[in-house]
C-alpha positions in Angstrom: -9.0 68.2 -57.8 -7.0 67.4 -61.1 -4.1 65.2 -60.2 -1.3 65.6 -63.5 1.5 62.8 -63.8 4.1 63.8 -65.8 7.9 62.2 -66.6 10.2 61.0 -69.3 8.4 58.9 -71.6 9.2 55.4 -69.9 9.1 56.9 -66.7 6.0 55.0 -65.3 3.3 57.6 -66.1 1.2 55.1 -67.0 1.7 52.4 -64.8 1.1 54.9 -61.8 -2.0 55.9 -63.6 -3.2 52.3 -63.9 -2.5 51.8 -60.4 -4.3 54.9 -59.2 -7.4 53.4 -61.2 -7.3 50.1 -59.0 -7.1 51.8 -55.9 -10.3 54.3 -56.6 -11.8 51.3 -57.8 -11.3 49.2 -54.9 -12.4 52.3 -52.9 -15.8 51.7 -54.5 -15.4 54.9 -56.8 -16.4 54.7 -60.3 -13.8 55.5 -62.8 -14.0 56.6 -66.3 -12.3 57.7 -69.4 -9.4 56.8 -71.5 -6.5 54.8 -71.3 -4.4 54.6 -74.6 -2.1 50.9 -74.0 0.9 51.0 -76.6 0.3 48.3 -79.6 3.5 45.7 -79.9 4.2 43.9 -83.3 7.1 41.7 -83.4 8.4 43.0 -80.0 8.2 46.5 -81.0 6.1 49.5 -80.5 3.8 49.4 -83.5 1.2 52.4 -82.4 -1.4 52.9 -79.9 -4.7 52.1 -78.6 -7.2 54.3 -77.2 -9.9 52.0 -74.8 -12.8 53.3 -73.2 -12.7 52.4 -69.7 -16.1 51.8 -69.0 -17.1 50.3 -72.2 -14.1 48.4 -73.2 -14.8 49.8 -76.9 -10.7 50.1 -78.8 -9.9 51.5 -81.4 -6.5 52.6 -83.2 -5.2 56.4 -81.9 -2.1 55.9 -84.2 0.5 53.5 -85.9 3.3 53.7 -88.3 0.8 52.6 -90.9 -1.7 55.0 -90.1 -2.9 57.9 -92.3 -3.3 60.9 -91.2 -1.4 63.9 -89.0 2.1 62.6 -87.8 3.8 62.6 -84.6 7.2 61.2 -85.2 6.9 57.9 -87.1 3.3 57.4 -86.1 0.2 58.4 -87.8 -2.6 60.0 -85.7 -6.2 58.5 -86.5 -8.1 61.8 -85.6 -11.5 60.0 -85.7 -11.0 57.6 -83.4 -10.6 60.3 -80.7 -13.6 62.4 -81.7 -15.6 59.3 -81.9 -14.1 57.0 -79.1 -12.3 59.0 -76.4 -14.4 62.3 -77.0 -17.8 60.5 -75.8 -16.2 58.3 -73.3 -15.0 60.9 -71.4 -17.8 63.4 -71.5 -19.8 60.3 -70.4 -17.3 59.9 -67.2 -17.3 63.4 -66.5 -21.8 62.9 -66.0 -21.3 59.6 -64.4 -18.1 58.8 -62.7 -16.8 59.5 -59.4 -13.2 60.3 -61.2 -12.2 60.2 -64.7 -8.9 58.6 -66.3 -7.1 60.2 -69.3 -4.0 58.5 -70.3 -2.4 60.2 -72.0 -2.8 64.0 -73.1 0.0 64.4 -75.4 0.8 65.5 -78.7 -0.9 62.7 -80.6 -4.4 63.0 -78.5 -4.1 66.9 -79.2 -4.5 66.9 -82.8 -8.1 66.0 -82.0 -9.7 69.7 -81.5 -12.7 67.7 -80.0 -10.5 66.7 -77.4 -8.4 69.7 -76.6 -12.0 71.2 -75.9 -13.2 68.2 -73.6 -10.3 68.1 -71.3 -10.8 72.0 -70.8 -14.3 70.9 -69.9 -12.6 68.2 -67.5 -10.1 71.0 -66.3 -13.0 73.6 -65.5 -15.7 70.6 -64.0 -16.0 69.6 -60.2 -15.1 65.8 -61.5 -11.4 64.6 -60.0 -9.3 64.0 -62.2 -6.3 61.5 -62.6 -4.0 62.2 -65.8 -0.9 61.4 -67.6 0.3 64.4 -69.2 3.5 64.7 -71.8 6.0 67.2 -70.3 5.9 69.4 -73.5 2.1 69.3 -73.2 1.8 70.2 -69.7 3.4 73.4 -69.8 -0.1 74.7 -72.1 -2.5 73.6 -69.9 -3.0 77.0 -67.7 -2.2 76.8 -64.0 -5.0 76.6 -61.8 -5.2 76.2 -58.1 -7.1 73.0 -57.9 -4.0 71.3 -60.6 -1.4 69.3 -58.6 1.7 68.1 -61.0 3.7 64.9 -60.0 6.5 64.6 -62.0 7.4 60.2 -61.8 10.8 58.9 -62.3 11.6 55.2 -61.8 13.4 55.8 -58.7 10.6 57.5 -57.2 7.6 55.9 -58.7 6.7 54.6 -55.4 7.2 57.5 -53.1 4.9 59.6 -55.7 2.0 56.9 -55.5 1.9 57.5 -51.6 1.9 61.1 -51.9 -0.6 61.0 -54.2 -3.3 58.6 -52.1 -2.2 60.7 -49.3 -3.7 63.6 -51.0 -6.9 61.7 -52.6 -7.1 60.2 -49.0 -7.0 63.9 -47.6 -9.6 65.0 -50.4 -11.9 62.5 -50.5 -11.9 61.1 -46.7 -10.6 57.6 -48.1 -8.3 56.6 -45.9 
């Protein structure tokens, strides 16, 4: 199953995805992949991070000081996906119970290392949690085992319950 959380950005994508993680977790499932936390200078947003989950390893996706492709004011560091986020999640999708990718949007797609590992996620038996950008979510092809939760902040917490309903349903967690 491939669980995709979509919304505006600010909309909680990746809070729910963050909370989805601690509640496989505490299930006893292991969880790998990406996350990509927002970098804050001066109470502002700065850039982003890209972490590997299971190793902890960071490094810079993009900033407004970054060389390299831009999206909006931010410069994408393309090497830091192939060489990070690439590997992390091919190593989830071998040894994880589910794998985490926050987020697939425009800046993680400049990476054409990427773009071909999450269709390797898409097509694999592995379930998958993801934050997707709403632009972005309309290329990845439908597929009957793809379930789309859009998030809104005044629903944030009716979409978490449906969506541990249906891992509970899946997985035989409850």
């Amino acid at each position: 199953m491939k669980i995709l959380i979509t919304g505006r950005p600010g909309s909680g994508k990746s809070t729910m995805v963050g909370r989805l993680r601690d509640y496989l977790e505490g299930m006893g499932l292991s969880v790998g992949g990406i996350i990509t936390p927002e970098v804050r200078v001066g109470g502002s947003r700065w850039g982003f991070e890209v972490v590997d989950i299971a190793s902890g390893r960071r490094g810079l996706l993009a900033s407004v000081e970054t060389e390299g492709p831009r999206i909006g004011r931010y410069g994408v560091n393309v090497g830091v996906m192939d060489e990070l986020a690439v590997p992390a999640i091919r190593r989830a999708m071998l040894e994880d119970d589910c794998i985490i990718i926050d987020e697939i949007g425009p800046m993680e797609l400049k990476s054409r290392e990427f773009r071909r590992t999450v269709d390797e996620v898409l097509s694999s038996d592995v379930l998958l949690i993801a934050a997707v950008h709403r632009k972005t979510l309309q290329s990845i092809k439908k597929r009957e085992d793809i379930r789309v939760f859009v998030v809104d902040p005044e629903k944030r917490d009716r979409v978490y319950q449906r969506i541990i309903d249906l891992l509970g349903d899946y997985h035989g967690m409850r």
